[in-house]
N, C-alpha and C positions, 0 to 999 in steps of 0.2 A: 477809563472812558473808552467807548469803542470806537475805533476808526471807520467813516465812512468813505467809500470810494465810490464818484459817481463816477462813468463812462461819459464824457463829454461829447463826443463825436457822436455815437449811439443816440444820445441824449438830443443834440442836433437835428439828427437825420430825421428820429421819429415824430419833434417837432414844427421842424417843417413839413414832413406826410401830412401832418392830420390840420397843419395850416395850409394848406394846400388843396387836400381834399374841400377843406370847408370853403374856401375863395370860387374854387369850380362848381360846388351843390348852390351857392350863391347865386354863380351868376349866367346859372343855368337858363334858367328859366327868361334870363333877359338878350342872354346871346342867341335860344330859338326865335324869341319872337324878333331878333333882329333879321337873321336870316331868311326865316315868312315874307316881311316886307321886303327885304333884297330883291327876293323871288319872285312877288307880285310887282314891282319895275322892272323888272331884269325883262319878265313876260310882257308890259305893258308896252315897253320899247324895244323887241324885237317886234313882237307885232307891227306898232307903226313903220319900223323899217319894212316886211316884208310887205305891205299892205305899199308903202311908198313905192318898190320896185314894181308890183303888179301895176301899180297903176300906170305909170310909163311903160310896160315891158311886156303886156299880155293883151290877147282877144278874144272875143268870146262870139260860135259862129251855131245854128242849130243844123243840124244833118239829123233827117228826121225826126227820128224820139230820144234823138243824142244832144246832148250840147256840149260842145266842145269847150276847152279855154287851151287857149295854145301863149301859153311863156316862152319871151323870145329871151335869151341870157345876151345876145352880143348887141339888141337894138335894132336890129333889124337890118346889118349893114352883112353883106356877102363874104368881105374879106377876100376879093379875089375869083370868089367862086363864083360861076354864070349857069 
């Protein structure tokens, strides 16, 4: 009778590769469209933040055929300065 010798370890390692491989081709396709919609809140709520600070923090003046909008970062407060 012939002796077989399997490599266990080998045997291991290549079984996990290709179970591995197959969990990632799986959950592919459900981990992008996770990230899509991250994306579209991530953007929906920085918008209302930036859109919140304009609202308190900027003005808008016309100078000719210009219209300005002038962002104030501190409020409006001098800090000292005259």
């Amino acid at each position: 009778m012939a002796e077989i010798t399997i490599n266990n370890d080998l045997f291991t390692k290549q079984l996990i590769a290709a179970i591995n491989a197959q969990i990632v081709a799986a959950a592919e396709p459900i981990i992008q469209e996770a990230l899509k919609q991250a994306e579209i809140e991530m953007r929906k709520k920085l918008a209302v933040i930036v859109v919140g600070m304009m609202e308190k923090n900027y003005s808008m003046e016309r100078f000719g055929n210009d219209l300005r909008i002038i962002v104030r970062f501190d409020d409006g407060k001098s800090h000292g300065q005259t």
